[in-house]
N, C-alpha and C positions, 0 to 999 in steps of 0.2 A: 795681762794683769792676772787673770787664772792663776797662769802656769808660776806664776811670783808666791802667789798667795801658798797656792801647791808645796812649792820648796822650804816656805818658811815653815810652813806645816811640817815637809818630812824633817827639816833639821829640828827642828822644836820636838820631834818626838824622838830623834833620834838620840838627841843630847839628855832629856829627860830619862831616857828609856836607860841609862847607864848608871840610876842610882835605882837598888832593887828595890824600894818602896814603891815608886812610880811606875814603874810596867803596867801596872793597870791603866792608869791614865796615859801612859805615854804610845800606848798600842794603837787605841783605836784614833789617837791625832793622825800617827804615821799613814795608819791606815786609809785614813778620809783623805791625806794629801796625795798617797801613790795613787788612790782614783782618781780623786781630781786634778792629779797632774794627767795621770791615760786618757784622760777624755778633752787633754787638750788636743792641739794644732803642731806638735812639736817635733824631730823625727824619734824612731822606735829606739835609735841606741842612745839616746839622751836620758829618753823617758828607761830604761832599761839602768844606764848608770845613776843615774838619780835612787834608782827604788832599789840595788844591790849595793850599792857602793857601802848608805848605811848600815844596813844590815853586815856586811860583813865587818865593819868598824866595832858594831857591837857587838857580835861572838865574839870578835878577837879580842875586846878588849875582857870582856866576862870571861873568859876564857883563861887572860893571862892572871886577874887580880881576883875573881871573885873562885876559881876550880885551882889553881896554882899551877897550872901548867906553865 
C-alpha cells in the first residue's frame, strides 16, 4: 500500500511538474513520493526506474516545448 501511495505521488508530481507554474508545488510531492517509495520493501531497480524514468520524461519534454530544441 506504501509503495501504491508512492507512485501516485511521483506520477502526480511528475505530470504537474510539466506546466511551469506548478514546479513549486509539483517538487516537493515528487520528492515525498521518491522517499516514501526508498523506504519501501521493493527491489533497487524498481525503486531506481520509478524515480529516473520521470525525471527524464520531464527534461525531455521541457527541453523539446518549453528551450525549442
Amino acid at each position: 500500500m506504501k509503495a501504491l501511495i508512492a507512485k501516485c505521488m511521483i506520477v502526480v508530481g511528475a505530470t504537474a511538474g510539466l506546466l511551469p507554474l506548478a514546479v513549486l508545488f509539483s517538487v516537493p510531492i515528487f520528492v515525498l513520493g521518491c522517499v516514501l517509495l526508498w523506504t519501501t520493501k521493493i527491489n533497487r531497480s524498481t525503486k531506481l526506474i520509478w524515480t529516473i524514468t520521470p525525471l527524464a520524461v520531464i527534461v525531455s519534454i521541457w527541453a523539446v516545448v518549453y528551450m525549442g530544441y
